[in-house]
C-alpha positions, 0 to 999 in steps of 0.5 A: 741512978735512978734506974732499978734494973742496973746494979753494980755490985763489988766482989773479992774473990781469988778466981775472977772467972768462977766469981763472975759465973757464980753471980751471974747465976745467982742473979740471973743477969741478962748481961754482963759488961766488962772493961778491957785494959792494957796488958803488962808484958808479964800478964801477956807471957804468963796469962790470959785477959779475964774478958777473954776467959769470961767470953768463952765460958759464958752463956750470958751475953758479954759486952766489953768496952775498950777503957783508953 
């Protein structure tokens, strides 16, 4: 794309949550977008969605799109 201020950026980390808090910060990003997906029925016993963790703790504004 030809478009500076977008960038996508690949990281492997154990904790999700702490990982995206780390690189909205070391980036300053304006805003975060994730995609949603469906739930396993052990991921909705045991835990939560990581859009749900991200949107409680995050300052940046969060757009999450539904993925069909």
């Amino acid at each position: 794309m030809n478009y500076d201020k977008l960038d996508f950026k690949l990281i492997l980390e154990e904790d999700i949550t702490m990982a995206i808090a780390g690189y909205i910060k070391a980036t300053k990003a304006d805003l975060l977008t994730t995609f949603t997906h469906k739930l396993s029925l052990e991921e909705k016993i045991f835990g939560r969605s990581v859009t749900r963790k991200v949107a409680y703790q995050a300052i940046t504004p969060l757009l999450a799109i539904k993925r069909k």
